[in-house]
Backbone bond lengths (Angstrom), bond angles and torsions (degrees), N, CA, C in turn:
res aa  C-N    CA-C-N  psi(-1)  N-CA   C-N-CA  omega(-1)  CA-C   N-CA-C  phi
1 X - - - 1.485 - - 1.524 111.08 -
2 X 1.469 114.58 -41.21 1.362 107.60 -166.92 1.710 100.60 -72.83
3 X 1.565 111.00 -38.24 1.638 106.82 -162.10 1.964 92.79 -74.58
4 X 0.908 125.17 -3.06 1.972 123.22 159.16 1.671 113.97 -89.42
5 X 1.163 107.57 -3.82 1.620 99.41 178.56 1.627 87.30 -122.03
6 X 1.103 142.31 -13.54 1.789 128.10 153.79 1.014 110.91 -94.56
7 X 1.894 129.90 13.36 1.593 121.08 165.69 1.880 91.59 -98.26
8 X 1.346 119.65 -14.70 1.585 113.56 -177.19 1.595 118.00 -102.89
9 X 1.778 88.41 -3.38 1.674 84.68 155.17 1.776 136.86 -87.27
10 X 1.849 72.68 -48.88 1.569 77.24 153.34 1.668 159.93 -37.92
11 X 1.583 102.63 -29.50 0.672 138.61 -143.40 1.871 96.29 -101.93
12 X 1.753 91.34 -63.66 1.515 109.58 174.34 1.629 112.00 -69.48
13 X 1.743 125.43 -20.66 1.126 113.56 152.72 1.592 137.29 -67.00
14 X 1.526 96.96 -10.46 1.696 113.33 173.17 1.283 114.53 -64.87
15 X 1.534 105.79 -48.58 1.441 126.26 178.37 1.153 115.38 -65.79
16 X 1.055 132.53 -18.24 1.363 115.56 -168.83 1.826 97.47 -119.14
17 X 0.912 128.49 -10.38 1.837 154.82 148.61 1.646 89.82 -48.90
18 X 1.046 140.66 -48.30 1.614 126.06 -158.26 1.573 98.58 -113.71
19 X 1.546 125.29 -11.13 1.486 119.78 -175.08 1.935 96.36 -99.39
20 X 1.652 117.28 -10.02 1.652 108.87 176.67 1.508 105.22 -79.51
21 X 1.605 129.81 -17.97 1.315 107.44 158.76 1.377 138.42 -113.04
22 X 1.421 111.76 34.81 1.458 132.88 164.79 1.440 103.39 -116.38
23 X 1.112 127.93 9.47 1.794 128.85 135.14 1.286 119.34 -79.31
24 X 1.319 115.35 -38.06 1.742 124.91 -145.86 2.233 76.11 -98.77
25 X 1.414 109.16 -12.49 1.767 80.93 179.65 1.637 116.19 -88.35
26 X 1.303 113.33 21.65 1.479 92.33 176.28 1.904 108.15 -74.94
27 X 1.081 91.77 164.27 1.456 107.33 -179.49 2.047 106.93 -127.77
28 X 1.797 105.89 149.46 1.067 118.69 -162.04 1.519 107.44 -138.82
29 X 1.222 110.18 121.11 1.548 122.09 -176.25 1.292 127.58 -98.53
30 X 0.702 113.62 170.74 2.148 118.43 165.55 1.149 114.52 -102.51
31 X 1.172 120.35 114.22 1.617 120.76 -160.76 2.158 84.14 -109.75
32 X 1.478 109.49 133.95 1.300 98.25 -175.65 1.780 99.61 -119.89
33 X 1.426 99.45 137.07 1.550 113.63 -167.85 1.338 101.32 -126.61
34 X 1.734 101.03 113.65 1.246 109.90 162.13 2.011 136.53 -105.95
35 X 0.955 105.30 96.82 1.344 142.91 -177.97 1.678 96.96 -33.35
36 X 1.233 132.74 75.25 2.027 107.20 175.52 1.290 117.19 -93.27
37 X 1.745 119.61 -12.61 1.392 119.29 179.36 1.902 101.55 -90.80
38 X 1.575 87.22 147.21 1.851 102.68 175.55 1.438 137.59 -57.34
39 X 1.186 105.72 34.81 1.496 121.58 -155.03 1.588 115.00 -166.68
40 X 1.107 97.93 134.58 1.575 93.91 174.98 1.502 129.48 -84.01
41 X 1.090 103.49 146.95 1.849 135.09 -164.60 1.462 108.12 -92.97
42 X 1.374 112.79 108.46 1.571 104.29 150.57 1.403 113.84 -103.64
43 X 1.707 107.64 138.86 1.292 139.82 -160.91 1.396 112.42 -121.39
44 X 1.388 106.77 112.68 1.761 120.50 167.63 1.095 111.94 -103.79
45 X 1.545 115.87 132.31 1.596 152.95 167.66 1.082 123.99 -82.76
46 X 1.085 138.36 71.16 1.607 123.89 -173.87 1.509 107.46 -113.20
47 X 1.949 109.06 135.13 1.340 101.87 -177.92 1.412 86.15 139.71
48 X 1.569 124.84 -179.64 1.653 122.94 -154.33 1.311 132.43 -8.17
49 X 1.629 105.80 -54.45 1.636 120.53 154.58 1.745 99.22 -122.42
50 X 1.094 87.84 162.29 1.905 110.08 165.72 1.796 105.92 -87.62
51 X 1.618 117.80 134.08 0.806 131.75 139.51 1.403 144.91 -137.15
52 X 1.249 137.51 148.27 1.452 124.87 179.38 1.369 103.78 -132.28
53 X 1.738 107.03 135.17 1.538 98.26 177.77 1.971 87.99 -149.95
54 X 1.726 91.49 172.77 1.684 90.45 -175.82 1.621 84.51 -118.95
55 X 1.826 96.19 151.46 1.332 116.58 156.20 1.278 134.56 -124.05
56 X 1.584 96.73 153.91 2.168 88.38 -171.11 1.292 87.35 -75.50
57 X 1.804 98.23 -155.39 1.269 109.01 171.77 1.399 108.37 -106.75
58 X 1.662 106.72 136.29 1.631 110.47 168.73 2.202 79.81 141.80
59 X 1.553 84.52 -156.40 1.661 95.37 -163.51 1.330 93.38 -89.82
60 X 1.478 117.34 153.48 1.159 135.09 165.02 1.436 136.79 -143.34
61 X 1.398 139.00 130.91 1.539 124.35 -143.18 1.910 89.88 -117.18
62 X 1.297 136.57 135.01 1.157 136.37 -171.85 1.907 105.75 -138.73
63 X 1.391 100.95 112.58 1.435 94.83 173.09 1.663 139.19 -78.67
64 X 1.361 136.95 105.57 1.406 128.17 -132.55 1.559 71.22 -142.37
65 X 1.770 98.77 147.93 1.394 111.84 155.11 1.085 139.19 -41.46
66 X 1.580 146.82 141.50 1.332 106.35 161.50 1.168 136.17 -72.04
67 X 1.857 127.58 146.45 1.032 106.01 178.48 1.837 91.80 178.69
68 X 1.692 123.06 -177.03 1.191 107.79 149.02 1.439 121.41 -108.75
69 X 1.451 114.98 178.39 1.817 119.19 -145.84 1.231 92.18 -159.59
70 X 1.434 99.92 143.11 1.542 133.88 162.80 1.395 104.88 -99.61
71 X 1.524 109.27 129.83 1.298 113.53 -171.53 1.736 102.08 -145.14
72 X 1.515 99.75 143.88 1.376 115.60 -170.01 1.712 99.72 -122.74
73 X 0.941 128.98 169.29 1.383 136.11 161.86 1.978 113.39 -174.79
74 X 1.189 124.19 145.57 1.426 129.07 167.61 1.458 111.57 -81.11
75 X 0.798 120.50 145.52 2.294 122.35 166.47 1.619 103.16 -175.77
76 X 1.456 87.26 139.65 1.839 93.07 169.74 1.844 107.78 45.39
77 X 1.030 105.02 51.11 1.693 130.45 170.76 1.625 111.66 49.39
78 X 1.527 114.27 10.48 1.384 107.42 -175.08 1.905 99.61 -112.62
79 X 1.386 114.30 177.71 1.374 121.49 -176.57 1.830 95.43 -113.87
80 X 1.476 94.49 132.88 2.106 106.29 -174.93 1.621 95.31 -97.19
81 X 1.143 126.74 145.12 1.375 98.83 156.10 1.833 107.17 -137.68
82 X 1.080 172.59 -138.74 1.223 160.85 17.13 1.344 125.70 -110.41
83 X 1.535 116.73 -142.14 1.808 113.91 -163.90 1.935 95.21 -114.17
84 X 1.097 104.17 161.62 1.536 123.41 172.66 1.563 117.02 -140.86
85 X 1.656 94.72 133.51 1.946 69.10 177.57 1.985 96.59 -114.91
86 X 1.067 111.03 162.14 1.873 97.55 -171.64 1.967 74.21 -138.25
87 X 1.466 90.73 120.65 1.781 113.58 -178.32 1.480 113.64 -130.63
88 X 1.358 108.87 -9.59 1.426 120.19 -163.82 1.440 104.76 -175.99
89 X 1.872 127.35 -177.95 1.850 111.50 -153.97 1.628 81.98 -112.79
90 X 1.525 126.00 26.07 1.425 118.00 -168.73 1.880 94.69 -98.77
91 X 1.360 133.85 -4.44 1.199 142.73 -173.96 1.695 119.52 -48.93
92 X 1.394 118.84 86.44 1.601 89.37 -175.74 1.790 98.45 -82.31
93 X 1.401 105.81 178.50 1.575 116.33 149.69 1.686 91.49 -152.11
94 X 1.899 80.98 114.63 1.999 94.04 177.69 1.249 115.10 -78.02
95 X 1.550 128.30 136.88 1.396 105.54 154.10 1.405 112.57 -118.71
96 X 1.617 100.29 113.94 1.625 116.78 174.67 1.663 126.07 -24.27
97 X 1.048 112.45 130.51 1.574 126.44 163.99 1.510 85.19 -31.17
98 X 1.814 103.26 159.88 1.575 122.60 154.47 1.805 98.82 -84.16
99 X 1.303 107.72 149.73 1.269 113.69 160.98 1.715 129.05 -65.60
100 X 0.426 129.86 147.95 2.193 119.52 -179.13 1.811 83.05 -65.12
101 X 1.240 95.62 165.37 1.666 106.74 -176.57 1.693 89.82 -105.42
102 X 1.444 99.12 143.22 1.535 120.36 -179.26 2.052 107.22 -39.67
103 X 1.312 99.89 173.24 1.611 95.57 -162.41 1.757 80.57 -154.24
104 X 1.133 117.21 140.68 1.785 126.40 -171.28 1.543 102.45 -135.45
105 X 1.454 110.77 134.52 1.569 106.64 172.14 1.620 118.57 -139.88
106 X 1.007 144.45 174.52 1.497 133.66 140.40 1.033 129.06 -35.85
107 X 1.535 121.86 149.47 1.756 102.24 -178.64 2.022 75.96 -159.88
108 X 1.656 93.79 144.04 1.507 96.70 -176.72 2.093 90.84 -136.74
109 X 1.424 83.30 156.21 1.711 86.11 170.27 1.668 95.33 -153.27
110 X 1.005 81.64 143.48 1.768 98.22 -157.88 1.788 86.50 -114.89
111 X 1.479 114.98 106.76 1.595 125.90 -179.07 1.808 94.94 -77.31
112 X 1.247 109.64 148.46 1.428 101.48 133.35 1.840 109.32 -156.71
113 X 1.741 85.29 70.88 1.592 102.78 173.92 1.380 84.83 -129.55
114 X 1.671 87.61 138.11 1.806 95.12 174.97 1.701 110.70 -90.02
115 X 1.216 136.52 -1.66 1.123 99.81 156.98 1.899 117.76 -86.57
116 X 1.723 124.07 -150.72 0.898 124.98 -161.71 1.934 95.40 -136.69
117 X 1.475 102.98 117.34 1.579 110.50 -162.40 1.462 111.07 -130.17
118 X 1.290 138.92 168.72 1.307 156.66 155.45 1.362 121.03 -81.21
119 X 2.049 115.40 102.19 1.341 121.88 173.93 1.882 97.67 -81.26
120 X 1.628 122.87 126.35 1.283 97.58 159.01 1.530 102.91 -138.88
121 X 1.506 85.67 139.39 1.359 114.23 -159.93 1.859 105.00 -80.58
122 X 1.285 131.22 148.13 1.324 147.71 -173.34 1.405 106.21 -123.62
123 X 1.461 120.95 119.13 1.972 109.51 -179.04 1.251 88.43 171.21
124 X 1.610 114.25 -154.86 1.013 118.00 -166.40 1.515 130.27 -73.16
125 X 1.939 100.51 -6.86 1.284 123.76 168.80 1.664 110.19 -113.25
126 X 1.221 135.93 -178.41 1.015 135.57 120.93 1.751 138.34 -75.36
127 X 1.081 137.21 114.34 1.694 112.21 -175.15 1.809 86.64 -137.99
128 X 1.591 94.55 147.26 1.489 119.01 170.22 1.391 102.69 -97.06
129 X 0.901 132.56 128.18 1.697 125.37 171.63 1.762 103.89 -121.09
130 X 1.157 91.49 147.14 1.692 110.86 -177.01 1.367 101.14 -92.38
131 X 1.208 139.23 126.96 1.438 146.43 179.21 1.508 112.83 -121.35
132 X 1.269 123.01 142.26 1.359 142.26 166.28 1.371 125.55 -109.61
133 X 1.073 114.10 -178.44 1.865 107.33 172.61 1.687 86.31 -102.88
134 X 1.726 100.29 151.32 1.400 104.44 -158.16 1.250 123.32 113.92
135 X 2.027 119.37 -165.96 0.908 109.75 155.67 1.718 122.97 -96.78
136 X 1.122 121.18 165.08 1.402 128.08 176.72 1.460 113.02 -158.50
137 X 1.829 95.44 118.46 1.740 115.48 -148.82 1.613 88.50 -116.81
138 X 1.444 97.95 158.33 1.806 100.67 -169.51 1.584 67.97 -158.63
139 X 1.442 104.82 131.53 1.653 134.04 -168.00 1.572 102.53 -95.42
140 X 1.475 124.64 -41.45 1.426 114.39 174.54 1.325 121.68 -153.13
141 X 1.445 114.76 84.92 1.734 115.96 176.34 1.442 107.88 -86.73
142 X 1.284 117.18 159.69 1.346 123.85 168.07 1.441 116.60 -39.17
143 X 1.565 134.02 150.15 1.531 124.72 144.14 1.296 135.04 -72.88
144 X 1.244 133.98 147.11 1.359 153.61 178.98 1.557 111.18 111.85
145 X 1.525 105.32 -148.09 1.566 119.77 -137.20 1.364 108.17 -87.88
146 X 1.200 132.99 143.83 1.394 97.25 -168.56 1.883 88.67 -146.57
147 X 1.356 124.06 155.70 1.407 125.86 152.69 1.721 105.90 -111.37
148 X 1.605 83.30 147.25 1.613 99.11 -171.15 1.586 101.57 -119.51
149 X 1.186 100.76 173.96 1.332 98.01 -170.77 2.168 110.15 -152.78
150 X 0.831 160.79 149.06 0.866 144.79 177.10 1.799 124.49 175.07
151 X 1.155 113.06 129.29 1.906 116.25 -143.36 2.178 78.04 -98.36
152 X 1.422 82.44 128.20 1.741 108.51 171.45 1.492 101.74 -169.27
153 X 1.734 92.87 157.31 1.668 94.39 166.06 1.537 104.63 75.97
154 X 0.793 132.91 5.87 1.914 122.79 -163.73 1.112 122.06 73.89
155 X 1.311 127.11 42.84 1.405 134.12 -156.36 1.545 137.43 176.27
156 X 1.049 141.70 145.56 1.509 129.46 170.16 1.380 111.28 -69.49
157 X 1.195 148.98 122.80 1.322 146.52 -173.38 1.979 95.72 -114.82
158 X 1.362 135.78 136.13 1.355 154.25 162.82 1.526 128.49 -144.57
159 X 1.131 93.38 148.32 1.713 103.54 -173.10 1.953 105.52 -147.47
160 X 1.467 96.44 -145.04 1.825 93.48 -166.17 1.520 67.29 -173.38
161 X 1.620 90.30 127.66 1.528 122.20 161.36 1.658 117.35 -137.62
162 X 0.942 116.87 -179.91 1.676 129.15 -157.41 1.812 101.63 -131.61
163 X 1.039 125.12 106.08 1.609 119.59 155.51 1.264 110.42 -107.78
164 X 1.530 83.52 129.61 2.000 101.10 -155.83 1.596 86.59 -106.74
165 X 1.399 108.87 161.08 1.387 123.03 -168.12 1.654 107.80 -82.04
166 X 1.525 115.24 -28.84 1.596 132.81 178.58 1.674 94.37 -81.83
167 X 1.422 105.01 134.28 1.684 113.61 152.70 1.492 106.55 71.22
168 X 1.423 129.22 -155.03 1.506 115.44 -169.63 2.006 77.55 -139.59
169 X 1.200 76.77 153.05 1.760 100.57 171.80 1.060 126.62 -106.26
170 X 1.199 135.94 152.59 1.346 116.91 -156.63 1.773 113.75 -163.85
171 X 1.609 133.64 110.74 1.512 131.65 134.09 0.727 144.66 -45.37
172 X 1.420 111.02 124.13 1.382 113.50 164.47 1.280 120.71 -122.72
173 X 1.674 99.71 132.45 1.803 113.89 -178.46 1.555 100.01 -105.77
174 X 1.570 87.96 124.68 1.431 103.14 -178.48 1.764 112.77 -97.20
175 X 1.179 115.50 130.29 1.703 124.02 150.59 1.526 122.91 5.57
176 X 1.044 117.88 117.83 1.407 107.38 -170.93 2.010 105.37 -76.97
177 X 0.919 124.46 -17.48 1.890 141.80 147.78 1.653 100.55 -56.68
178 X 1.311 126.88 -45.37 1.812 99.37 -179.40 1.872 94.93 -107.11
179 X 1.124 137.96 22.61 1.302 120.40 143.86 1.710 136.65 -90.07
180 X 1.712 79.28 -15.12 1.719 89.90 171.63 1.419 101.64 -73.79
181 X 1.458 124.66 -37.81 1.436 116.57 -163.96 1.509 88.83 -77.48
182 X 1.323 138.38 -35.50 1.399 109.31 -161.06 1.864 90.27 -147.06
183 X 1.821 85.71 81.23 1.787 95.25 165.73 1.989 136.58 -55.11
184 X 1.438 89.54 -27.92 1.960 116.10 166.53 1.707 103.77 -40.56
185 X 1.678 113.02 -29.68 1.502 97.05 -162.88 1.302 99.61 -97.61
186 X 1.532 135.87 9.14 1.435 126.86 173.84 1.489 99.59 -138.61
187 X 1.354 104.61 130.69 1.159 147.28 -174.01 1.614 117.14 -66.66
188 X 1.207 135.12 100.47 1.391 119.98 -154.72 1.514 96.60 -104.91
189 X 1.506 124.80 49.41 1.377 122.38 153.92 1.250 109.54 -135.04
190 X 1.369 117.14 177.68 1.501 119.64 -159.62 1.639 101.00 -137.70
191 X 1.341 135.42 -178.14 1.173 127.92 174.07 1.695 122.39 -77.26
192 X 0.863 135.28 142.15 1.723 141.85 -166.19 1.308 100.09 -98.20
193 X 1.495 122.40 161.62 1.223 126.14 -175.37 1.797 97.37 -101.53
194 X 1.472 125.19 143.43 1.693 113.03 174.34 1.742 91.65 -136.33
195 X 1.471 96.85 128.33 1.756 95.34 171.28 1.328 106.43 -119.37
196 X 1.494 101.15 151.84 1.313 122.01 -172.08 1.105 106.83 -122.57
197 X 1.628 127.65 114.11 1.349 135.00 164.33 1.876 122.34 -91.33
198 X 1.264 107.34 115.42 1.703 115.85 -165.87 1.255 106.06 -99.64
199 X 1.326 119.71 126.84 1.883 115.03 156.48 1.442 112.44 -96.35
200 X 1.074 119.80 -9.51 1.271 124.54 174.46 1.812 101.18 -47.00
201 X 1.598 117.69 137.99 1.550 131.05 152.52 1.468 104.87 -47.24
202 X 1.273 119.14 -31.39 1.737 106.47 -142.16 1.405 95.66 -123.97
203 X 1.356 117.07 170.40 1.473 120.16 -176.85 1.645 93.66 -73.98
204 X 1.004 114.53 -166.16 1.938 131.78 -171.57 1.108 116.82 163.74
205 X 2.026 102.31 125.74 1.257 83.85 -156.01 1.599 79.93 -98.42
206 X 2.026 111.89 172.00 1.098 92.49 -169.56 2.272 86.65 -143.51
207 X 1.089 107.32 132.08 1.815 117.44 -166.41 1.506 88.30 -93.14
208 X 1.433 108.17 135.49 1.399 121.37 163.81 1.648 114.33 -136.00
209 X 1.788 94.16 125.27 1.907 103.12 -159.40 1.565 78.02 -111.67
210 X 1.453 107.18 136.59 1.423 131.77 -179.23 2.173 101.05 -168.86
211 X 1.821 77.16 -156.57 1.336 87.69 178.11 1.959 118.19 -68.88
212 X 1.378 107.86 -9.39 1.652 122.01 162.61 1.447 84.42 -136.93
213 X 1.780 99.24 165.86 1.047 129.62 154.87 1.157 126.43 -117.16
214 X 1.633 115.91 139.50 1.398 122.57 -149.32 1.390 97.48 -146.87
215 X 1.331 109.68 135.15 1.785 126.47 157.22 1.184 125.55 -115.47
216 X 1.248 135.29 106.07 1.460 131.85 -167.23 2.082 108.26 -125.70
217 X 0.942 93.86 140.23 1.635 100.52 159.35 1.246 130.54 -56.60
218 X 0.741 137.53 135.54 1.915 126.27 -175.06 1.412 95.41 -153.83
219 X 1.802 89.91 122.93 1.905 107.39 175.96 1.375 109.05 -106.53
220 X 1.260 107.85 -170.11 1.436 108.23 -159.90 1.810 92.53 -103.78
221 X 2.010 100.68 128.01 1.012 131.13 -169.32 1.609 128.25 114.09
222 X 1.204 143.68 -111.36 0.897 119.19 159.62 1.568 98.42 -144.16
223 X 1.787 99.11 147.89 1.161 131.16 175.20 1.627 127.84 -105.79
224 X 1.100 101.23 132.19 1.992 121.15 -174.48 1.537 111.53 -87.04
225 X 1.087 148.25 115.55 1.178 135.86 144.65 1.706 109.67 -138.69
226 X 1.887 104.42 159.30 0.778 104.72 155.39 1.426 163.17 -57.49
227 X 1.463 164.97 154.05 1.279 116.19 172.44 2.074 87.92 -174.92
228 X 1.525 101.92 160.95 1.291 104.61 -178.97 1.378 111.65 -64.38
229 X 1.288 101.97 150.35 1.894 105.63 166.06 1.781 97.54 -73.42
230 X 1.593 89.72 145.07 1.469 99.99 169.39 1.845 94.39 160.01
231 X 1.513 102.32 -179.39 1.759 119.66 173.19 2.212 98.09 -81.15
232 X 1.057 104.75 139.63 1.520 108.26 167.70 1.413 102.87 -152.18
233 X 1.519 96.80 147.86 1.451 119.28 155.57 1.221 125.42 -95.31
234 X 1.461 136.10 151.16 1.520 136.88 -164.31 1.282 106.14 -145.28
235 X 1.115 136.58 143.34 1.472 162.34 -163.64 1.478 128.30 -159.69
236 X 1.494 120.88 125.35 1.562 104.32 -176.62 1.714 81.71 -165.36
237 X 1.120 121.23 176.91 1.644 126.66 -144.07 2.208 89.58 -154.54
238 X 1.574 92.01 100.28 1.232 101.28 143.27 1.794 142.46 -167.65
239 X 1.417 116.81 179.81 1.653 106.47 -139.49 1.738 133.56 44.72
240 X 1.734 90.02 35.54 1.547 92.40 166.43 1.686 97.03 84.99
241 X 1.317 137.09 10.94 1.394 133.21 170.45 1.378 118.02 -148.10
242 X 1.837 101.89 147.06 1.736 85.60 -154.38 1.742 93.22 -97.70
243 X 1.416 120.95 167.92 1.731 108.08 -167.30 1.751 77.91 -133.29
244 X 1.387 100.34 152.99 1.467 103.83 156.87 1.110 107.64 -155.61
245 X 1.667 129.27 -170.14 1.277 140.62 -161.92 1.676 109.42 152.68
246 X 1.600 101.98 171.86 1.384 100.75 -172.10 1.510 91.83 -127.59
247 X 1.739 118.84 -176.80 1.036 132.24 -161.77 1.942 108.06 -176.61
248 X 1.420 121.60 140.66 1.261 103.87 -179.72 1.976 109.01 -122.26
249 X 1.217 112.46 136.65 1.412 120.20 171.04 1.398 121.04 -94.53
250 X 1.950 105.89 100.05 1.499 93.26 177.35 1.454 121.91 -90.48
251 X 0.866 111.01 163.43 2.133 129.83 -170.85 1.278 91.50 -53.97
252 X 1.302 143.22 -35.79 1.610 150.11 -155.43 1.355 110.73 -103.38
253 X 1.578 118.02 -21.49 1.479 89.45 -160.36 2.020 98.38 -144.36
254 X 1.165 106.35 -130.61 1.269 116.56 155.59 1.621 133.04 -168.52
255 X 1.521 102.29 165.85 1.421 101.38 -134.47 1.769 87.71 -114.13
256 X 1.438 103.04 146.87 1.671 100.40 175.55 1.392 92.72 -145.25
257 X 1.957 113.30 165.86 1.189 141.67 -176.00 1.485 102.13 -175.20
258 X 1.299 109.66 153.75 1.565 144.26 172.59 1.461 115.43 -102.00
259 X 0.845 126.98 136.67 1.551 150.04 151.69 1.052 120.51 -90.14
260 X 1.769 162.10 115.76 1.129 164.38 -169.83 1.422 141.90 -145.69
261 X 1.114 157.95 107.13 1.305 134.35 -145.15 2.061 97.74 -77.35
262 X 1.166 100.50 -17.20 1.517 111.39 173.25 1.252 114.91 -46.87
263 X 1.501 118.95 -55.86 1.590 113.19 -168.16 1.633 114.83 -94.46
């Protein structure tokens, strides 16, 4: 009896001899978190282990099991949520700049077409505006750059104007009698379509310097916006590195590019 209860110790000391280094193999990384809004971030981990920790703003290095993770965080008043996998200490998880908060101004367009038409504006908003002959005042559109667009004369007539946050801004639709005399003041292109395809998890925002300047959001898949024909450069900052490149929008057709953490 006794040499069967020291053959079942033995035995269970084997076992537990081969289960102390399939504990001792987890492995632990540096997960690096970069912070771009002015305020600190609390950040949930969920997935191999649970963690929650807060960050200021700027870079931050966080040691997490390995594994992949569901991750939540608050910034700039909205809720982020998606997956991370941390396999190695090269892992970012960005957290995006705040956007500037919207800016509203006057905006006037002074018709002098006698019938009654649709200005619609292209920018950081969309707006349809109802026009008359006369004046016609709109109390608060968004600020910045905008292409307009609007059918008079036998024709689509477009241009690119600016509503600045100081003073009121203001169109003018001219006579289809003083555009014949002076064709230079209407613009015989219209806005182009440019798509943006993202692999990025996360939104990104991404600045494009051309003949306008434009900042848009871009999620993961592909994105539509409007934008002037012309040559542009583009720039936007993510996993801690900023990427840029150029791209051209012709009047005729349309223009596409990718974003990727790949290239």
């Amino acid at each position: 009896m006794k040499r069967t209860w020291f053959s079942l110790l033995a035995v269970l000391v084997f076992a537990l001899t081969l289960a102390v280094p399939a504990l001792a193999a987890v492995t632990n990384w540096e997960l690096n978190v970069h912070n771009n809004t002015e305020g600190n971030v609390k950040i949930n981990l969920n997935g191999p282990k649970d963690y929650v920790f807060t960050v200021g703003p700027g870079k931050f290095t966080k040691t997490v099991q390995e594994g992949t993770y569901d991750y939540t965080y608050k910034a700039c008043g909205e809720e982020f949520t998606g997956a991370i996998t941390v396999e190695d200490d090269l892992q970012w998880l960005v957290i995006e700049k705040c956007p500037p908060p919207d800016e509203f101004a006057k905006f006037v367009v002074y018709s002098h077409l006698g019938e009654a038409l649709t200005v619609q504006l292209v920018g950081p908003q969309s707006y349809d505006l109802s026009v008359s002959l006369g004046t016609n005042r709109f109390p608060a559109l968004q600020t910045g750059f905008y292409t307009y667009t609007y059918t008079a004369c036998d024709g689509t007539q477009a241009g690119q104007i600016r509503i600045e946050k100081n003073g009121t801004s203001q169109l003018t639709l001219y006579s289809c009698e003083f555009v014949s005399l002076h064709p230079s003041l209407v613009l015989a292109q219209a806005p182009s379509n440019l798509r943006i395809g993202s692999h990025y998890g996360f939104p990104v925002r991404i600045s494009l310097f051309g003949p306008i300047n434009y900042s848009f959001v871009v999620d993961l898949g592909l994105n539509r916006f409007n934008v002037w024909p012309g040559s542009y450069n583009y720039s936007y900052t993510a996993f801690g590195r900023t990427v840029s490149g150029s791209f051209t929008v012709p009047a005729d057709g349309v223009s596409s590019f990718i974003i990727s953490p790949l290239h």
